[in-house]
FITIKOL-144281 format. One record per residue (C-alpha): x, y, z; residue in three letters. Coordinates in pm, 1 decimal, always signed. Example, Ala and Ser with C-alpha at 12.3 -4.5 7.8 and 13.67 -1.06 7.14 Angstrom:
// FITIKOL-144281
(rec (+1230.0, -450.0, +780.0), "ALA")
(rec (+1367.0, -106.0, +714.0), "SER")
END
This chain:
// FITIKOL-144281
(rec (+0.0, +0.0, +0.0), "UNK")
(rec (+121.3, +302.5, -75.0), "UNK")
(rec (+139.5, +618.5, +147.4), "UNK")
(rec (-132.5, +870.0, +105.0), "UNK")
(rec (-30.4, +1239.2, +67.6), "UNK")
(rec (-199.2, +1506.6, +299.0), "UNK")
(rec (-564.1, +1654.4, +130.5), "UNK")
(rec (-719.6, +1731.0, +449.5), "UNK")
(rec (-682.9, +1962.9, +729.3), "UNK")
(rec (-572.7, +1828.7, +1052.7), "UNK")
(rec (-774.3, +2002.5, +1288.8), "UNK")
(rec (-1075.2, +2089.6, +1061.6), "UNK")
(rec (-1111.0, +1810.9, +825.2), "UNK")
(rec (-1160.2, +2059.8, +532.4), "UNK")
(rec (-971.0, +2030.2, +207.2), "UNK")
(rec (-574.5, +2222.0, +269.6), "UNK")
(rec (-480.1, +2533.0, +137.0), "UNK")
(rec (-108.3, +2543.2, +87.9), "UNK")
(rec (-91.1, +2902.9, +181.5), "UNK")
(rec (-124.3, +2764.6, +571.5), "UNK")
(rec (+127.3, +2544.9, +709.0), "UNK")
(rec (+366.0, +2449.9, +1004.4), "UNK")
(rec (+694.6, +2313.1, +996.4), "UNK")
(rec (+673.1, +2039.4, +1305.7), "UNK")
(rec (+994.9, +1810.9, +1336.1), "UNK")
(rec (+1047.6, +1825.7, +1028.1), "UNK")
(rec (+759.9, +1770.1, +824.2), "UNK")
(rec (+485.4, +2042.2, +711.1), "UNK")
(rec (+164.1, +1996.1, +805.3), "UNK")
(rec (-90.9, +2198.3, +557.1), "UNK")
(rec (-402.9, +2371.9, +699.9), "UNK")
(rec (-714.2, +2511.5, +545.8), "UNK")
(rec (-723.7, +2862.7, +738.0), "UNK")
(rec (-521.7, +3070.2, +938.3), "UNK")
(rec (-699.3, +2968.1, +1256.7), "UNK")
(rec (-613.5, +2583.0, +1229.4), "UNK")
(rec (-254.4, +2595.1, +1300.2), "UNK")
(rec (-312.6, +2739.3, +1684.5), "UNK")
(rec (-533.7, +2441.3, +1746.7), "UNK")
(rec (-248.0, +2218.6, +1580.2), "UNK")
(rec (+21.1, +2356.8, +1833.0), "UNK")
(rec (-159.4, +2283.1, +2166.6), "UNK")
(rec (-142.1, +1931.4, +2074.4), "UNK")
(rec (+41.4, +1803.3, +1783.9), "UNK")
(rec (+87.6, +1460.4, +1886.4), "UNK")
(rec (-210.3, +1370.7, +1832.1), "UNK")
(rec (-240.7, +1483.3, +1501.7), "UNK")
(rec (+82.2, +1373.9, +1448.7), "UNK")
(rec (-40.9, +1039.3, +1541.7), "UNK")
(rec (-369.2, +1026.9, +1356.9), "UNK")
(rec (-134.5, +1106.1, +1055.4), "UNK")
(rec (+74.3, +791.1, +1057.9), "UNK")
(rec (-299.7, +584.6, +1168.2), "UNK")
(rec (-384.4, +705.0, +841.7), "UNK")
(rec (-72.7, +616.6, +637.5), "UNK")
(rec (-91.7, +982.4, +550.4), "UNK")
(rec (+331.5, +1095.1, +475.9), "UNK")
(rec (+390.1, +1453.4, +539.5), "UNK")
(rec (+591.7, +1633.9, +326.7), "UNK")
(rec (+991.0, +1746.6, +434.4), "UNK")
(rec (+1036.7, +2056.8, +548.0), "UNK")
(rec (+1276.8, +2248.5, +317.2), "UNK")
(rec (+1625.2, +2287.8, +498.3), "UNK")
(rec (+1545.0, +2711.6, +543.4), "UNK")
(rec (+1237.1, +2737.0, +734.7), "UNK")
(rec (+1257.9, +2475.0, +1003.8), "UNK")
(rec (+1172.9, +2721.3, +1269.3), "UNK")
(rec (+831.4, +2548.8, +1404.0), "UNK")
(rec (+625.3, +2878.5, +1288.9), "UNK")
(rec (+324.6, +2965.6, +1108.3), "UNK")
(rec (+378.0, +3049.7, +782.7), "UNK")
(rec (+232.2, +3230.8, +502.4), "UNK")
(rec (+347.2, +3251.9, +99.3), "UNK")
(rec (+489.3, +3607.3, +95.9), "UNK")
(rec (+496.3, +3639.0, +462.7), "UNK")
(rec (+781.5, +3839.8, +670.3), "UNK")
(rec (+988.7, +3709.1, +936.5), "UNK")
(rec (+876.9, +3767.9, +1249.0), "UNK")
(rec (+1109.9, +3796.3, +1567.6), "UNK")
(rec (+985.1, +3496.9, +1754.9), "UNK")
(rec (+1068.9, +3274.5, +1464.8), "UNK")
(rec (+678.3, +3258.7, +1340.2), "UNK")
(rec (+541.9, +3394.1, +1030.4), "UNK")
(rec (+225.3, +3597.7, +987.3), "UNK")
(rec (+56.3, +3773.0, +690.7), "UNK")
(rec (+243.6, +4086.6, +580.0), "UNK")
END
C-alpha cells in the first residue's frame, strides 16, 4: 500500500490550502485557514499520530524554514521565529 499524501486539514477536516502550514519536526503539516494551526500547536501529537494511523506521509520541510512557525506565501519574518501575513 502506498502512502497517502496530505488533502485534508488536521484540525478541521476541510480540504488544505497550501498558503497555511507548520513546519513540526520536520515535516509540514498543511491547513485550510489561518486559525487551524493554533489548534495544531496545543497538541500536535495527536495529530501527528492520527497522521501515521492514516498512512498519511507529510511532506519534508525544506532545509530554510525549520523554525516550528506559522507560515504564510509572501509572509515576513517575524522575531519569535513565526510567520504571519504581511
Amino acid at each position: 500500500m502506498s502512502a497517502l499524501k496530505q488533502e485534508i486539514c488536521p484540525v478541521s477536516g476541510k480540504r488544505i490550502n497550501k498558503d497555511w502550514f507548520v513546519d513540526y519536526n520536520g515535516k509540514r503539516i498543511y491547513f485550510c485557514c489561518p486559525s487551524c494551526p493554533a489548534t495544531f500547536k496545543k497538541d500536535p501529537e495527536k495529530y501527528m499520530e492520527e497522521f501515521r494511523e492514516r498512512g498519511i506521509e507529510l511532506e519534508n520541510t525544506p532545509p530554510s524554514t525549520q523554525d516550528h512557525g506559522m507560515h504564510r506565501k509572501g509572509a515576513r519574518k517575524e522575531p519569535h521565529g513565526g510567520h504571519r501575513k504581511g
